[in-house]
KOLLUM-468809 format. One record per residue (C-alpha): residue in three letters; residue number from 1; x, y, z. Coordinates in nm, 3 decimals. Example, Ala and Ser with C-alpha at 12.3 -4.5 7.8 and 13.67 -1.06 7.14 Angstrom:
! KOLLUM-468809
- ALA / 1 / 1.230 / -0.450 / 0.780
- SER / 2 / 1.367 / -0.106 / 0.714
This chain:
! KOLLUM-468809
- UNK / 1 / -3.116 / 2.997 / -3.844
- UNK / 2 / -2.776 / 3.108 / -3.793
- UNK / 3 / -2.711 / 3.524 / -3.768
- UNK / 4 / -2.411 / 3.630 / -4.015
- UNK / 5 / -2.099 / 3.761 / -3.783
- UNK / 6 / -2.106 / 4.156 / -3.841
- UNK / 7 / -1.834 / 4.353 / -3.702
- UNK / 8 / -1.849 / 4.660 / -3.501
- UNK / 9 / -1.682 / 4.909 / -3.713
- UNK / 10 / -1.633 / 5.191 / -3.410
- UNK / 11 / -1.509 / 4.909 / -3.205
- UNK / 12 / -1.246 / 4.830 / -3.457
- UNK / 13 / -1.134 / 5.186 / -3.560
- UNK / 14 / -1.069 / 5.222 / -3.229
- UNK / 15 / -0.843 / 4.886 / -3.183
- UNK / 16 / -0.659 / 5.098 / -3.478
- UNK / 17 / -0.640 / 5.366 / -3.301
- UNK / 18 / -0.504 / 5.230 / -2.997
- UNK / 19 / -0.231 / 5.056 / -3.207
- UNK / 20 / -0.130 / 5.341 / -3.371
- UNK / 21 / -0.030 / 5.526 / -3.039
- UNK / 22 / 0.140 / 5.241 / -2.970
- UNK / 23 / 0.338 / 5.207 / -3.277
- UNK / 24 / 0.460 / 5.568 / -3.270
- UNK / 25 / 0.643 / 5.472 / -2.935
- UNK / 26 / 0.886 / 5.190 / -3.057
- UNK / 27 / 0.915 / 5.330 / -3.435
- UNK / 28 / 1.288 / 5.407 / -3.494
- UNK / 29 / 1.407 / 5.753 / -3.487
- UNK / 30 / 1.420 / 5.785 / -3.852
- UNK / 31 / 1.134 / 5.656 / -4.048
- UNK / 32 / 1.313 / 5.554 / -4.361
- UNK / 33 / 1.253 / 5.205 / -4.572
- UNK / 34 / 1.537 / 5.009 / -4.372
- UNK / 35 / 1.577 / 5.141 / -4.025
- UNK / 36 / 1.540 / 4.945 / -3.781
- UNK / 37 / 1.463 / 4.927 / -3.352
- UNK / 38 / 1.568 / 4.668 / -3.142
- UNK / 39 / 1.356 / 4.575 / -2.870
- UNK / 40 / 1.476 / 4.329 / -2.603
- UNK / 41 / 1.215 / 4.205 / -2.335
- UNK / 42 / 1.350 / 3.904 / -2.094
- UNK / 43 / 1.545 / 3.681 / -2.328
- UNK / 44 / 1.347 / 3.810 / -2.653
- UNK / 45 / 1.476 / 3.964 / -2.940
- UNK / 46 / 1.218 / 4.158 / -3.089
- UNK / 47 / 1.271 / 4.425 / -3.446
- UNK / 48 / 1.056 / 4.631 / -3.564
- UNK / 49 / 1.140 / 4.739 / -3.943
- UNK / 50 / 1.050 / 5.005 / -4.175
- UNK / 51 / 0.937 / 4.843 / -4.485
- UNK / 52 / 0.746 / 5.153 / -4.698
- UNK / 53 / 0.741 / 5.494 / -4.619
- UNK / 54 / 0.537 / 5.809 / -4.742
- UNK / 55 / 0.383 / 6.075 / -4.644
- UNK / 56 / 0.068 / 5.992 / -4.499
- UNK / 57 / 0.133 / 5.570 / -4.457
- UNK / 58 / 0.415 / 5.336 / -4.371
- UNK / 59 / 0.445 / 4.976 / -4.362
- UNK / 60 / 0.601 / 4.826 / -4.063
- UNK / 61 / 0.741 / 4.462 / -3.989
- UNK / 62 / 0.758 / 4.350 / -3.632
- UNK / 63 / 0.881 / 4.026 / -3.591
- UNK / 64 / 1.064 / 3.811 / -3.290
- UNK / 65 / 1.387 / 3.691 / -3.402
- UNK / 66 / 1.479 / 3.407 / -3.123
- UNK / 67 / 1.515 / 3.067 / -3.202
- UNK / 68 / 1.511 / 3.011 / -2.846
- UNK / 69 / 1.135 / 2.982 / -2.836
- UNK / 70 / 0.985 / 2.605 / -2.895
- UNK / 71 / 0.608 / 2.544 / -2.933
- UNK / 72 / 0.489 / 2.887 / -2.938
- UNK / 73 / 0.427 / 3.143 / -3.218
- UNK / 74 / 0.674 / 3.368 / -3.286
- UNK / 75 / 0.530 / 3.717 / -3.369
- UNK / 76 / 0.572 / 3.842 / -3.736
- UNK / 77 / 0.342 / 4.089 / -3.860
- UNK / 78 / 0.304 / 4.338 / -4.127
- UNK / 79 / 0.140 / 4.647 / -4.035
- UNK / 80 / 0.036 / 4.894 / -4.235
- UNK / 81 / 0.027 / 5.229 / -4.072
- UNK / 82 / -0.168 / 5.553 / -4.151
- UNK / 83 / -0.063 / 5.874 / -4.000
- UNK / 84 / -0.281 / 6.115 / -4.129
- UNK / 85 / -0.610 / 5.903 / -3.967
- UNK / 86 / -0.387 / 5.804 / -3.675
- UNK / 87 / -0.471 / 5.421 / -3.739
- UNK / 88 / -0.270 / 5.136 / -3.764
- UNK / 89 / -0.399 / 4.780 / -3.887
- UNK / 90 / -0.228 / 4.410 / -3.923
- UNK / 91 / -0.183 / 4.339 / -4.332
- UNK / 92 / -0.042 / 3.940 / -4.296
- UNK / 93 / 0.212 / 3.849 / -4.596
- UNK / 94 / 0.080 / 3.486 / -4.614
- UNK / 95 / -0.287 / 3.639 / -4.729
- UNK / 96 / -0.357 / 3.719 / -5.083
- UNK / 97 / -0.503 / 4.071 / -5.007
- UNK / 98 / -0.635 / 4.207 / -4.664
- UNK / 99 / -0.763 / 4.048 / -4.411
- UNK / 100 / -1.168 / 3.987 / -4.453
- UNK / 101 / -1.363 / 4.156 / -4.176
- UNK / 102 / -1.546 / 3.883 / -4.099
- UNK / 103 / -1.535 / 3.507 / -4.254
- UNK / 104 / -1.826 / 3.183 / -4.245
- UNK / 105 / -1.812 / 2.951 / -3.992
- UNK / 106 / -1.629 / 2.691 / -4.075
- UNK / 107 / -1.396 / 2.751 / -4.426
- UNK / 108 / -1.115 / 2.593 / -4.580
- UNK / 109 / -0.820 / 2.817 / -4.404
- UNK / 110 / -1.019 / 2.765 / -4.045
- UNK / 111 / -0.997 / 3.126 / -3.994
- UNK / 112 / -1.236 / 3.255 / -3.680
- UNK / 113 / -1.551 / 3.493 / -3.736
- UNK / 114 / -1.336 / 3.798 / -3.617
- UNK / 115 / -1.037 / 3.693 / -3.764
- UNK / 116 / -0.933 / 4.067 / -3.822
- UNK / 117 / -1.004 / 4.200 / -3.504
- UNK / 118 / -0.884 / 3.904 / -3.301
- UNK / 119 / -0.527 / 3.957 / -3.505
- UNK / 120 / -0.518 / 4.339 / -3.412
- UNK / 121 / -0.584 / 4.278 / -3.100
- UNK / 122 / -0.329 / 4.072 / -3.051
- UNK / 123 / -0.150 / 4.360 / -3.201
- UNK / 124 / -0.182 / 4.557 / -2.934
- UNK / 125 / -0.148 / 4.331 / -2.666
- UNK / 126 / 0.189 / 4.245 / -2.825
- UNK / 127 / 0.288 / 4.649 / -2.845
- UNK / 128 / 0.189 / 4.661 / -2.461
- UNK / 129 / 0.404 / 4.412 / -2.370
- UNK / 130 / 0.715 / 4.552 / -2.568
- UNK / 131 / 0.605 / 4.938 / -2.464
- UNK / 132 / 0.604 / 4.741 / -2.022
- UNK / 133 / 0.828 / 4.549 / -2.035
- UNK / 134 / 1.082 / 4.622 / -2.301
- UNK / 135 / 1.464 / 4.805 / -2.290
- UNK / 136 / 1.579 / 4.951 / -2.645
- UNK / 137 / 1.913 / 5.087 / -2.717
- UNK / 138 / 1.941 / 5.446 / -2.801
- UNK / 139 / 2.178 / 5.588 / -3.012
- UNK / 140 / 2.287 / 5.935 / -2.927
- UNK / 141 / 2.538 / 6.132 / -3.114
- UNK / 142 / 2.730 / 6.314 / -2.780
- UNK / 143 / 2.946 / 6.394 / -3.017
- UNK / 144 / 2.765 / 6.575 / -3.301
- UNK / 145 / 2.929 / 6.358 / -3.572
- UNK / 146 / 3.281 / 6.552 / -3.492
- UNK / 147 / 3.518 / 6.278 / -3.341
C-alpha cells in the first residue's frame, strides 16, 4: 500500500517566509503596477516587475530576458506576495488556479509529489543567486528633480 504525499505545512510557511525577505531586497524602489528592476548577473538579464499592488499583497513577475541561453529553462515566475504575513509564494500563469500542495503519482501533466514546494524552492534558490551574485542600477536623483 502506497502512503498519500502530505506536506509539511511549517516547513513550507517557512520556504515563504524565506522568499519574502528575499523579495523585499530586489523589489524596485517604488512598488507601483509597472515599475520595474533590472538585475544583471554574468551575462543574464534578469527583471523583476510589479504586476498588482495593494495594501497588504502584490503580484510580482520575475523573469530572465536573454535569448542567449540554449537548452536550459529560462526563469519566469509569478509570485504573489503578502506583506502583512511576510510570505511570498510562486502562482505559475500556465496553471488554471494555484498550485496543488501535493499531486498522485503519476498524472496527466507529470507534475512531482511536492510540486509546490519544489517550485518555491527553486524560488529562493533563484533570489539567492540574484541577491550573490547580482549588480542593479540605481537611480538617484543628485539633483532633486531641479536641472
Amino acid at each position: 500500500m502506497q502512503v498519500k504525499y502530505r506536506q509539511s505545512l511549517p516547513r513550507y510557511m517557512t520556504l515563504c517566509e524565506q522568499n519574502y525577505f528575499r523579495i523585499v531586497k530586489l523589489l524596485p524602489e517604488c512598488e507601483q503596477v509597472g515599475q520595474v528592476r533590472d538585475i544583471l548577473v554574468a551575462n543574464y538579464h534578469f527583471v523583476v516587475e510589479v504586476l498588482e499592488s495593494a495594501k497588504y499583497t502584490s503580484l510580482i513577475r520575475f523573469r530572465q530576458i536573454d535569448d542567449n541561453v540554449v537548452g536550459f529553462m529560462r526563469p519566469d515566475l509569478d509570485v504573489r506576495v503578502y506583506h502583512d504575513a511576510r510570505m511570498a509564494e510562486v502562482i505559475c500563469r500556465e496553471y488554471h488556479s494555484r498550485i496543488k500542495p501535493s499531486y498522485t503519482y503519476p498524472n496527466p501533466m507529470m507534475r512531482q509529489k511536492d510540486e509546490k514546494y519544489q517550485i518555491n524552492a527553486f524560488l529562493l534558490d533563484w533570489l539567492d543567486y540574484c541577491i550573490t551574485q547580482g549588480r542593479s542600477a540605481l537611480e538617484w536623483d543628485v539633483n532633486h528633480g531641479l536641472v
